[in-house]
N, CA and C atoms as an extended XYZ file, in Angstrom:
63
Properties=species:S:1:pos:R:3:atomname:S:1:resname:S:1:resid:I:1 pbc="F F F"
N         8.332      -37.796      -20.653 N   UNK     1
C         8.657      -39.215      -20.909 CA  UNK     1
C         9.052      -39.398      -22.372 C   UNK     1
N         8.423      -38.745      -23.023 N   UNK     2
C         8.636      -39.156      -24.527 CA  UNK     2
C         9.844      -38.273      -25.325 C   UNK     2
N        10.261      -37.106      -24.710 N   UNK     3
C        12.029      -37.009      -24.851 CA  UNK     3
C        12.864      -38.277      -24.316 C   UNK     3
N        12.574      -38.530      -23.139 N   UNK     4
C        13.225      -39.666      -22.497 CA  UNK     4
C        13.333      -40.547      -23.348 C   UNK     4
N        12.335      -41.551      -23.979 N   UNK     5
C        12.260      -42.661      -24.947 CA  UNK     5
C        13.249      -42.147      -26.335 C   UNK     5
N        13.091      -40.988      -26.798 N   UNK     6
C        13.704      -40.304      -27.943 CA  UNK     6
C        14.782      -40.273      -28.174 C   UNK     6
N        15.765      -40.146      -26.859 N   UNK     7
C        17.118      -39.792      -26.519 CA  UNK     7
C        17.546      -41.234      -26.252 C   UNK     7
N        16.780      -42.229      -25.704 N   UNK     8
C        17.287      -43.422      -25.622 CA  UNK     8
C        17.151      -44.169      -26.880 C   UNK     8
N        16.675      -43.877      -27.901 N   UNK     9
C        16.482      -44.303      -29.224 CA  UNK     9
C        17.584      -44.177      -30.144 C   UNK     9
N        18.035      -42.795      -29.958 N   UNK    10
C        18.979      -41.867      -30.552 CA  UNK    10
C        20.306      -42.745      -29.919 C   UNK    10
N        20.531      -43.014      -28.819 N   UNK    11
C        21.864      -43.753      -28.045 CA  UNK    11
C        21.750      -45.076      -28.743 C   UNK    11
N        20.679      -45.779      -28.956 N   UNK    12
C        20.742      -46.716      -28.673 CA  UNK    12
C        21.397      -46.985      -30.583 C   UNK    12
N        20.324      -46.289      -31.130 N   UNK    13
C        21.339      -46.391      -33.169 CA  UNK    13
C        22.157      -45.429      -32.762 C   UNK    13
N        22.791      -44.994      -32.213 N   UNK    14
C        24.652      -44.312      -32.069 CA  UNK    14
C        25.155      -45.880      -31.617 C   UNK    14
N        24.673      -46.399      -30.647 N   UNK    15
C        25.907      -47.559      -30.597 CA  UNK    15
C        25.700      -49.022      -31.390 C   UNK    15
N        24.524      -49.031      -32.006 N   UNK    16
C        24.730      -49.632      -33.084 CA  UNK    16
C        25.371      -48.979      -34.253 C   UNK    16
N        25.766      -47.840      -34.731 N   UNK    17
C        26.403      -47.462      -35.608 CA  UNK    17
C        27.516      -48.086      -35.173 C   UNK    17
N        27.989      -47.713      -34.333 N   UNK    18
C        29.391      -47.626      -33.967 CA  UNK    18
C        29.715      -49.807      -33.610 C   UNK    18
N        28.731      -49.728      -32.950 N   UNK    19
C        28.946      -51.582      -33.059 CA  UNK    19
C        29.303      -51.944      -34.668 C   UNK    19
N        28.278      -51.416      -35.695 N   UNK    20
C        28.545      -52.059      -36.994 CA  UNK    20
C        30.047      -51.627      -37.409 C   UNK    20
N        30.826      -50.705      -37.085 N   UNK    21
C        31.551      -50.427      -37.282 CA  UNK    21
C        32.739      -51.393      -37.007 C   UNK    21
């Protein structure tokens, strides 16, 4: 579970990077 949460963490500031962009 807690890769799971990790990897959705990781996606989730990739598309806020890319949103701020």
């Amino acid at each position: 579970v807690t890769e799971v949460l990790e990897e959705t963490l990781t996606s989730i500031e990739g598309i806020k990077t890319l949103t701020s962009e």
